[in-house]
LUMVEX-947295 format. One record per residue (C-alpha): residue number from 1; residue in three letters; x, z, y. Coordinates in nm, 2 decimals. Last residue first. Example, Ala and Ser with C-alpha at 12.3 -4.5 7.8 and 13.67 -1.06 7.14 Angstrom:
2
+-----+-----+--------+--------+--------+
|   n | res |      X |      Z |      Y |
+-----+-----+--------+--------+--------+
|   2 | ser |   1.37 |   0.71 |  -0.11 |
|   1 | ala |   1.23 |   0.78 |  -0.45 |
+-----+-----+--------+--------+--------+
! end
This chain:
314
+-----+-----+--------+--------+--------+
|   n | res |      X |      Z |      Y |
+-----+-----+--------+--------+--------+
| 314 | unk |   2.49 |   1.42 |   1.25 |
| 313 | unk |   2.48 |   1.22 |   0.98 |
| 312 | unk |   2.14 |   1.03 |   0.80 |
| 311 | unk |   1.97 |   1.12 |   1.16 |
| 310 | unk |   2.32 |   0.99 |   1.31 |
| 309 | unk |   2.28 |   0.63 |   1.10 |
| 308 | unk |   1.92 |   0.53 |   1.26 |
| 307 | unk |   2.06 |   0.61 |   1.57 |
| 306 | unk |   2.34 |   0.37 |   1.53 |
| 305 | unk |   2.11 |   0.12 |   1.37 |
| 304 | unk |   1.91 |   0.11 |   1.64 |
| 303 | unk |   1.55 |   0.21 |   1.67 |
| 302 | unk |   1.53 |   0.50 |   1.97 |
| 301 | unk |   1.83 |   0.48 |   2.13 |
| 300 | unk |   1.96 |   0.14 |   2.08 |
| 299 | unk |   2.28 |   0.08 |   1.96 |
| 298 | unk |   2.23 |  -0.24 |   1.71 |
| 297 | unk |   1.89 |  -0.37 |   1.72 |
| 296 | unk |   1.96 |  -0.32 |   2.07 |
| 295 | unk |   2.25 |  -0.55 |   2.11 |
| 294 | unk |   2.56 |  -0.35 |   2.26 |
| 293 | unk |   2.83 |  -0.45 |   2.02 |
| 292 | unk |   2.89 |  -0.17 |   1.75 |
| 291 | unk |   3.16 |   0.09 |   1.66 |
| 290 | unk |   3.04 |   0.41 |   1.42 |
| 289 | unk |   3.27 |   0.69 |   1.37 |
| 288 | unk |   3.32 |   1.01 |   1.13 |
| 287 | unk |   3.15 |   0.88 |   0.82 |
| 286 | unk |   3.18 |   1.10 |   0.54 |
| 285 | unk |   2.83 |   1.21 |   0.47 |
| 284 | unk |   2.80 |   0.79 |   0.44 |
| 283 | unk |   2.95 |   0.77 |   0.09 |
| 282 | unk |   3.16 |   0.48 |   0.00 |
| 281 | unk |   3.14 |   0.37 |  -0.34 |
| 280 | unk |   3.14 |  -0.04 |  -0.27 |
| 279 | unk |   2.79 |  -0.05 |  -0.38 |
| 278 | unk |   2.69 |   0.25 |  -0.17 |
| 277 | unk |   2.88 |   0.13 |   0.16 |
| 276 | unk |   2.66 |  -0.24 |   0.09 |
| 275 | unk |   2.33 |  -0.05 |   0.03 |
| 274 | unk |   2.37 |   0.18 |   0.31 |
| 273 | unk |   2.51 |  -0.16 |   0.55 |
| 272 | unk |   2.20 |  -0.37 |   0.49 |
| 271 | unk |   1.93 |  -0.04 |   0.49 |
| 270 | unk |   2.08 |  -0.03 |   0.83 |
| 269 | unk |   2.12 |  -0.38 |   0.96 |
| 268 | unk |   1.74 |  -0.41 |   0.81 |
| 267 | unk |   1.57 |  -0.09 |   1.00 |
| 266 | unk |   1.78 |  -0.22 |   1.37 |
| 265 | unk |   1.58 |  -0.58 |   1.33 |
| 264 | unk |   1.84 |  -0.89 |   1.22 |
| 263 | unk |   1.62 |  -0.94 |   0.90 |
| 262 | unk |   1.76 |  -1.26 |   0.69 |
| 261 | unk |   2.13 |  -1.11 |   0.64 |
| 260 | unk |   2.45 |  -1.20 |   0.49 |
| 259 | unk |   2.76 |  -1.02 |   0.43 |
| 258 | unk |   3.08 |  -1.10 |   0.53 |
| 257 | unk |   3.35 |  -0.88 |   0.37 |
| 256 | unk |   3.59 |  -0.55 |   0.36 |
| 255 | unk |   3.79 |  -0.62 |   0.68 |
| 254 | unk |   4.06 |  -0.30 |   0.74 |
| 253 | unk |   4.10 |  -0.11 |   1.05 |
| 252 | unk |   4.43 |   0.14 |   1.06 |
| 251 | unk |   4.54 |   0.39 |   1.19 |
| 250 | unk |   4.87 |   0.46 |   1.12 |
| 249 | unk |   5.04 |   0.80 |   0.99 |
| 248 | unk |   5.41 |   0.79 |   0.89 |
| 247 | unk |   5.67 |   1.04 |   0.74 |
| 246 | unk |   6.01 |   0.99 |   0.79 |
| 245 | unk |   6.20 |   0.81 |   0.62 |
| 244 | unk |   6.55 |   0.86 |   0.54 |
| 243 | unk |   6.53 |   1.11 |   0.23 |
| 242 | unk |   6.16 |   1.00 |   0.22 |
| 241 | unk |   5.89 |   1.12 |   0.42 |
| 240 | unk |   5.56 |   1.10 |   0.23 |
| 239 | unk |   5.28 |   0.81 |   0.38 |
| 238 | unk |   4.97 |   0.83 |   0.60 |
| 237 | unk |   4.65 |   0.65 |   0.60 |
| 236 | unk |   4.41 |   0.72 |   0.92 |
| 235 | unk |   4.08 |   0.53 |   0.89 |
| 234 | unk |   3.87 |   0.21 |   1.05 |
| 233 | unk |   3.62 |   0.03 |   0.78 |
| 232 | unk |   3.47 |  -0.32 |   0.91 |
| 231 | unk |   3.18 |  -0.49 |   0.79 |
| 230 | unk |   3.14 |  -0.81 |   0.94 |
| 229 | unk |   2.72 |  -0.91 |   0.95 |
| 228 | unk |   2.63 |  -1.27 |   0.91 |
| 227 | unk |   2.33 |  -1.46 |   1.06 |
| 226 | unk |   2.33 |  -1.82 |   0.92 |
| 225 | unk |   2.39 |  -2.11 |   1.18 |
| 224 | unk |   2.61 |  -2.31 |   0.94 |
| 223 | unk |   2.92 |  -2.24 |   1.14 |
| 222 | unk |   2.86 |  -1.88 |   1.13 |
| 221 | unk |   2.62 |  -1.67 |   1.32 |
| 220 | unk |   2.70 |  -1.30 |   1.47 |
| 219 | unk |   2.64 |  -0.99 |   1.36 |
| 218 | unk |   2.90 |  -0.66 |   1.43 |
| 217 | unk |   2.94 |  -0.39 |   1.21 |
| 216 | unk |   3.26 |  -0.11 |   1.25 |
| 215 | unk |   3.25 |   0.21 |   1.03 |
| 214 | unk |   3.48 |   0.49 |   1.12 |
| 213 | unk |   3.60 |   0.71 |   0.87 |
| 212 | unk |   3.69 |   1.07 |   0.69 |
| 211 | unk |   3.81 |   1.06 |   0.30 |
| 210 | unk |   4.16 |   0.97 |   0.32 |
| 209 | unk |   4.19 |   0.94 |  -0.08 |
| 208 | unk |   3.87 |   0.74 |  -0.07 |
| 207 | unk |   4.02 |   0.52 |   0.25 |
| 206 | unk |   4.33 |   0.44 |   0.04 |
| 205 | unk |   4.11 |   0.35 |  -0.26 |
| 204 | unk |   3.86 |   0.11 |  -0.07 |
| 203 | unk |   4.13 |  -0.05 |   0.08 |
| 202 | unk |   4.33 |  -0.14 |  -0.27 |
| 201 | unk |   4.02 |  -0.22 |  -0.44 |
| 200 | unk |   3.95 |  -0.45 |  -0.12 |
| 199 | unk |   4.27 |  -0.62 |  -0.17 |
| 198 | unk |   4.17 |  -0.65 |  -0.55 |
| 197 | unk |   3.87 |  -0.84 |  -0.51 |
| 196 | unk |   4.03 |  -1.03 |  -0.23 |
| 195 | unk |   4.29 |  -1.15 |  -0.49 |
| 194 | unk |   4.03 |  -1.22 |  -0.73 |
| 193 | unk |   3.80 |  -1.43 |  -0.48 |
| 192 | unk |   4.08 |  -1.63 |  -0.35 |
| 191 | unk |   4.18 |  -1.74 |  -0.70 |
| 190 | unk |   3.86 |  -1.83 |  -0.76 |
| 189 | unk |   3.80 |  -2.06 |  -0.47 |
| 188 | unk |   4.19 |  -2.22 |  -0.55 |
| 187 | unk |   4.07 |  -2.27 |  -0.88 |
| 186 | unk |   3.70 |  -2.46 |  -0.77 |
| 185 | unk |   3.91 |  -2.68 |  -0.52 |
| 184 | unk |   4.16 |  -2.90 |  -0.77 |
| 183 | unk |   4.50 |  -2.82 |  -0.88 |
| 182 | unk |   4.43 |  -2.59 |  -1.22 |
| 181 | unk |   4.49 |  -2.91 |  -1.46 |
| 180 | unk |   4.18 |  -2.77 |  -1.68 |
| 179 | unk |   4.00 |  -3.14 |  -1.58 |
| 178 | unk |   4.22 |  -3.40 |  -1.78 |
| 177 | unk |   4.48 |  -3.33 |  -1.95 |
| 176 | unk |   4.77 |  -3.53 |  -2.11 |
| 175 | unk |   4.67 |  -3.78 |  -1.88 |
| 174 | unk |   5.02 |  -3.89 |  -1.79 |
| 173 | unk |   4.98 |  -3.80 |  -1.43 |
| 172 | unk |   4.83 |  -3.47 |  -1.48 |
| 171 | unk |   5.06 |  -3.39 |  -1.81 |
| 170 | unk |   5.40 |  -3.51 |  -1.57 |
| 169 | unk |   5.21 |  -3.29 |  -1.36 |
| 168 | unk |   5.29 |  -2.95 |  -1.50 |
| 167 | unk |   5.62 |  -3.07 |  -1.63 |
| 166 | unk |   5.73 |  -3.08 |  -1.23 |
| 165 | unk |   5.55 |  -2.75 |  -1.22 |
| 164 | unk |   5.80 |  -2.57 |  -1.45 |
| 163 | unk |   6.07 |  -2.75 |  -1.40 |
| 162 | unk |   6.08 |  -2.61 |  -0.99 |
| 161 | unk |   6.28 |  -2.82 |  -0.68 |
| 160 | unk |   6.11 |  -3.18 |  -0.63 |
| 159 | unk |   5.75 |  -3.04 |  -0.78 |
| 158 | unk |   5.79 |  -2.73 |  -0.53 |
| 157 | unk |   5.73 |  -2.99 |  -0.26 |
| 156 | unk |   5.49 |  -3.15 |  -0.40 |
| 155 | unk |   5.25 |  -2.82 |  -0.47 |
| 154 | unk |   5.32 |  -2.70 |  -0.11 |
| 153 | unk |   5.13 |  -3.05 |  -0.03 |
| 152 | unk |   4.85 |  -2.91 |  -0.27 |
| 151 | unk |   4.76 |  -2.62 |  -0.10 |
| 150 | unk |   4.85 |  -2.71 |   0.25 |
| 149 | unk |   4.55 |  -2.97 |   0.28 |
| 148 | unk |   4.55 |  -3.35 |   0.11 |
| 147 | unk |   4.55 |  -3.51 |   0.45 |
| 146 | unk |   4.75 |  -3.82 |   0.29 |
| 145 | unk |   4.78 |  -3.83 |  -0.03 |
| 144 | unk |   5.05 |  -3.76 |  -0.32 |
| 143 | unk |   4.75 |  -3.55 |  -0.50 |
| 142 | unk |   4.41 |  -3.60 |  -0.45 |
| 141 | unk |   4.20 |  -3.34 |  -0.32 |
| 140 | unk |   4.13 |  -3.56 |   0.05 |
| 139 | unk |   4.02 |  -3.45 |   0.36 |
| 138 | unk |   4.24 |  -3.11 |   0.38 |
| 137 | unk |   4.22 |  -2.81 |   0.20 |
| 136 | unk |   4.40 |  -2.46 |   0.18 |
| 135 | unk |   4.35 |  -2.38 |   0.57 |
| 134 | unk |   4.61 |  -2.11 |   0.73 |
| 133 | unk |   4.55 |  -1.74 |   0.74 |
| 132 | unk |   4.91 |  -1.66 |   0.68 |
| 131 | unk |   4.79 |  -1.40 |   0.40 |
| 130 | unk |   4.59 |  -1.72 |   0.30 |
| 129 | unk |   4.83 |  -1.95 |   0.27 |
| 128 | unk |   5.07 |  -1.72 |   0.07 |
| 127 | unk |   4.84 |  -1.59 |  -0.17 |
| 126 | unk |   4.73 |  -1.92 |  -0.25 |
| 125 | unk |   5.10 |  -2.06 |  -0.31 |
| 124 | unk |   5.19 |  -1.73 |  -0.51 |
| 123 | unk |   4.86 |  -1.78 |  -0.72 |
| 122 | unk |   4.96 |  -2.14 |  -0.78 |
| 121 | unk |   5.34 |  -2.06 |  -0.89 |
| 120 | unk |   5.18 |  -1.76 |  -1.13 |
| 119 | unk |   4.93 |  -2.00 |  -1.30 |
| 118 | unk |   5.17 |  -2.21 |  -1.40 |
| 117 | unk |   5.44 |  -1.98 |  -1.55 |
| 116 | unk |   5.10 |  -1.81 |  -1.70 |
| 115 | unk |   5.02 |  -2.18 |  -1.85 |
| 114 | unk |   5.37 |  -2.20 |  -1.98 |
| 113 | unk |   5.41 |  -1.88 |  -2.18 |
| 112 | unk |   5.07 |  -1.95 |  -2.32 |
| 111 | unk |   5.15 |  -2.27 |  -2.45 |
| 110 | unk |   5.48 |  -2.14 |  -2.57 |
| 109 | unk |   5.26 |  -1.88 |  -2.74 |
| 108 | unk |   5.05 |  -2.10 |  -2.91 |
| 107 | unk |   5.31 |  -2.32 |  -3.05 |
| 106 | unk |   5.47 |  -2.03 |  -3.22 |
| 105 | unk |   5.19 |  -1.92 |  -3.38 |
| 104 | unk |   5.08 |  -2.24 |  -3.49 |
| 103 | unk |   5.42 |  -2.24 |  -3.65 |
| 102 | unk |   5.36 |  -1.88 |  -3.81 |
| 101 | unk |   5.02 |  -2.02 |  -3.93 |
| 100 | unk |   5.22 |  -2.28 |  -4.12 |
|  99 | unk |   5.40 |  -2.06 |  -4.28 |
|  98 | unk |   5.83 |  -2.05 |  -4.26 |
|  97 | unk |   5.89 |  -1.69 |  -4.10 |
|  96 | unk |   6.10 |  -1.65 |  -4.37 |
|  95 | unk |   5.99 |  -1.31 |  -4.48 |
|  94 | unk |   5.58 |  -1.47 |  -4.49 |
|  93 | unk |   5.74 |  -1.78 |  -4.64 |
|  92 | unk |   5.87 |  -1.58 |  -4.97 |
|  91 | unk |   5.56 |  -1.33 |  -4.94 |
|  90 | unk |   5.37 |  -1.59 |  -4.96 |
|  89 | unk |   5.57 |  -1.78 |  -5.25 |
|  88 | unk |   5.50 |  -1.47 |  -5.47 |
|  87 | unk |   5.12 |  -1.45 |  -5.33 |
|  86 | unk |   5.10 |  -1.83 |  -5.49 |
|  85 | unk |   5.28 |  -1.72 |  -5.80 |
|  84 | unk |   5.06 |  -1.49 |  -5.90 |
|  83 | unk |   4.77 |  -1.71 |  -5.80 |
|  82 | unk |   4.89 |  -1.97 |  -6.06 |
|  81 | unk |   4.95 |  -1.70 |  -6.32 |
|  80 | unk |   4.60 |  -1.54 |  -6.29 |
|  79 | unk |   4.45 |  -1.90 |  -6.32 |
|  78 | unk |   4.67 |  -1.91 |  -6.62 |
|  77 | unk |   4.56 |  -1.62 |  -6.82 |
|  76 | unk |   4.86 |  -1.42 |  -6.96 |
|  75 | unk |   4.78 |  -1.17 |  -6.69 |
|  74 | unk |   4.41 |  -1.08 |  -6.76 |
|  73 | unk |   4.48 |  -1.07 |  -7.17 |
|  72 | unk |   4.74 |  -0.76 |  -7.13 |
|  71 | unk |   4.49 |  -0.61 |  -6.86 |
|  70 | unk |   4.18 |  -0.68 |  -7.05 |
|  69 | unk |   4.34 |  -0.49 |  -7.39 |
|  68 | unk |   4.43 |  -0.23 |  -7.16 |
|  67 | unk |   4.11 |  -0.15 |  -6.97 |
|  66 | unk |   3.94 |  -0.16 |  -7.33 |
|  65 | unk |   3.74 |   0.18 |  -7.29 |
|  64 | unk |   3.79 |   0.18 |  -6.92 |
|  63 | unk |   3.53 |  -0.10 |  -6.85 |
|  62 | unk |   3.48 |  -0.07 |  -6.50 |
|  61 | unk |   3.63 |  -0.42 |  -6.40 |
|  60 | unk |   3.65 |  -0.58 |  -6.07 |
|  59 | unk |   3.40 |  -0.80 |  -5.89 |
|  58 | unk |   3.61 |  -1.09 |  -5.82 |
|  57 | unk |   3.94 |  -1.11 |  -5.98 |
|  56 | unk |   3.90 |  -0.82 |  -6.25 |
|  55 | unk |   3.60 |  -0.94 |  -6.42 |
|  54 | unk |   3.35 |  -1.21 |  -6.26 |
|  53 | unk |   3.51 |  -1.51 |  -6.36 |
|  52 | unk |   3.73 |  -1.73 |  -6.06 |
|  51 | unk |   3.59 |  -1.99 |  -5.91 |
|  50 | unk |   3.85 |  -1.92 |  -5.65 |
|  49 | unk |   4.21 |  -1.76 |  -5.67 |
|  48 | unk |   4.40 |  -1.63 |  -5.39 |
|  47 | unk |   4.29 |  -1.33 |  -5.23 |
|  46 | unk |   4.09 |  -1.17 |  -5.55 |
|  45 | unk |   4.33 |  -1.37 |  -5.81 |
|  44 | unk |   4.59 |  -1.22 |  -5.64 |
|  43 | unk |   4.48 |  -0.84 |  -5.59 |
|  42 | unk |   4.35 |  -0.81 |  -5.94 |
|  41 | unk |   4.09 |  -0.53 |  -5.98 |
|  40 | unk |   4.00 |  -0.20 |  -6.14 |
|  39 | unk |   3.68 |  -0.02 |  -6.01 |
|  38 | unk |   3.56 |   0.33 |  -5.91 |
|  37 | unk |   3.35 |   0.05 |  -5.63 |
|  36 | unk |   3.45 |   0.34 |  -5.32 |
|  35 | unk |   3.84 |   0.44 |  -5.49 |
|  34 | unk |   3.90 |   0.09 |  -5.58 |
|  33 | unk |   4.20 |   0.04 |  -5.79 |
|  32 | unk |   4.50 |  -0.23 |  -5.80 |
|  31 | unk |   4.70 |  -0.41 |  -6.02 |
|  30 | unk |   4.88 |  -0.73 |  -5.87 |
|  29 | unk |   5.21 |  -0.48 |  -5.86 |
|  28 | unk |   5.21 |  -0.50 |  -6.27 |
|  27 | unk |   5.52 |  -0.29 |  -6.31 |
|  26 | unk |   5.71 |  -0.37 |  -6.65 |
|  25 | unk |   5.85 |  -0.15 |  -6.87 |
|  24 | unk |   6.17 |  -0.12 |  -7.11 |
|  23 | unk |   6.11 |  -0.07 |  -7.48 |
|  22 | unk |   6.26 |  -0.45 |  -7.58 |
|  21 | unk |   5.93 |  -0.59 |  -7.66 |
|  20 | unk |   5.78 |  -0.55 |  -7.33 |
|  19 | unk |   5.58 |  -0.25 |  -7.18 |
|  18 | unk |   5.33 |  -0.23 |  -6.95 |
|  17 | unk |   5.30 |  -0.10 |  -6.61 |
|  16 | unk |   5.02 |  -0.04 |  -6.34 |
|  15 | unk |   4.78 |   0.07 |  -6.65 |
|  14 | unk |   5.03 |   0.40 |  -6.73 |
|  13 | unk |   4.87 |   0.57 |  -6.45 |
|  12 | unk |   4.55 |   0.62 |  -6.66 |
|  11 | unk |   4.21 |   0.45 |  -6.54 |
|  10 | unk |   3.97 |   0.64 |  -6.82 |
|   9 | unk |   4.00 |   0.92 |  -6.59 |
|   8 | unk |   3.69 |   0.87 |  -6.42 |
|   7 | unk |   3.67 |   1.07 |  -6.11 |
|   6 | unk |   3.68 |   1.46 |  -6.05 |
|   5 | unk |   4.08 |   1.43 |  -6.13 |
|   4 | unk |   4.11 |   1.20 |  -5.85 |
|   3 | unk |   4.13 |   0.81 |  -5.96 |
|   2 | unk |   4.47 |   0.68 |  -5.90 |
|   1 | unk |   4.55 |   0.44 |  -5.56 |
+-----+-----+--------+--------+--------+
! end
């Protein structure tokens, strides 16, 4: 860009052109000027040139009183030349999609494409088993084996009818990678978590826009002999009628998680469930219901969690 008319002037128009013997003119597009430095530089030998002085290819020039004379003297130098040339063959490739950037480019996103094609096939596989509530893993994570669980059995049989997975482990079995294969047990765990993450967005959401609900909590031990506590949400959703729908109100209860507990008293189920309905952003003034087994530490009058929850909400 020019200098403003409150700048130094010295930095005339004319500079971006000069004139050969035969009276026509020549552009000089390497030319540029920095508005913040009030300097004149060289855009090639800046991005292309090393070692070079400290004039118009590094640092730029402020010396208006023989700007010309540095110009003219500037591009007949031959490290000037040479960079010239090199942004000239830039641009070339740059146009031609021929660099060697724009081939790493390419590689990447075919990588990329493949590895989301992968991913998508083992989400779908997780998905399904666990929407059918049936086992992921068996006694052994190998593949081809015996006992080697739903998960990776539905993998073997998509290998015989999908490319996409059949090139998947012709890397596993040729070695082309090694642990990132996406096969064994800690994916599949991860998997889970995200899509349960997002199914209890989902819930949470729908019970937000309905506002009024029931809360369900019952303890009971799990294989391992630690207490757990089920959280359970029960609400009315209902849907627009359609031009051949009608409209349609369920009720519905809806399993948001496990939760662990050390204190099994009335005072620790509660403070266990406020802090677990305030992380998930679910306010208790809206409770409507509560549904309980018939422990004491649960329903009882005077120190159960039920009556600890009606003197929060009548």
């Amino acid at each position: 860009m020019f200098p403003k008319d409150n700048e130094n002037r010295s930095f005339h128009p004319t500079h971006y052109w000069r004139e050969i013997p035969n009276g026509d003119r020549v552009e000089r597009p390497w030319l540029m000027y920095s508005k913040i430095q009030n300097a004149a530089d060289c855009f090639c030998c800046k991005l292309l040139q090393s070692n070079v002085p400290a004039t118009l290819g590094s640092t730029g020039t402020k010396d208006w009183k023989n700007l010309a004379r540095n110009l003219a003297c500037h591009e007949k130098a031959a490290n000037h030349q040479r960079a010239f040339h090199r942004r000239k063959e830039l641009e070339i490739r740059l146009r031609l999609t021929t660099t060697i950037d724009d081939q790493h480019q390419e590689k990447i996103a075919s990588e990329s494409l493949y590895w989301k094609n992968v991913l998508k096939r083992l989400i779908a596989i997780v998905r399904m088993l666990t929407t059918q509530n049936l086992a992921l893993r068996g006694t052994s994570d190998q593949l081809y084996m015996p006992n080697n669980g739903n998960f990776l059995k539905i993998v073997d049989l998509m290998v015989e009818f999908d490319a996409v997975l059949q090139e998947h482990l012709r890397r596993v079995a040729t070695q082309e990678m090694y642990t990132h294969h996406y096969l064994g047990k800690t994916i599949q765990n991860e998997t889970i978590q995200l899509l349960a993450t997002k199914v209890k967005q989902k819930i949470v959401a729908d019970l937000k826009s309905t506002r009024y609900y029931s809360v369900i909590l019952d303890c009971t031990p799990d294989i391992s002999h630690t207490e757990q506590v089920t959280l359970i949400v029960r609400f009315v959703t209902t849907t627009e009628p359609s031009e051949n729908v009608p409209a349609m109100v369920t009720v519905g209860e809806h399993f948001l998680e496990f939760i662990d507990i050390d204190d099994t008293t009335g005072a620790g189920m509660t403070n266990v469930l406020l802090k677990k309905l305030e992380d998930t952003g679910i306010v208790i003034v809206d409770t409507r219901g509560q549904g309980y087994d018939n422990g004491a530490n649960m329903r009882g009058k005077n120190r159960g969690v039920q009556t600890r929850i009606r003197e929060l909400n009548p």
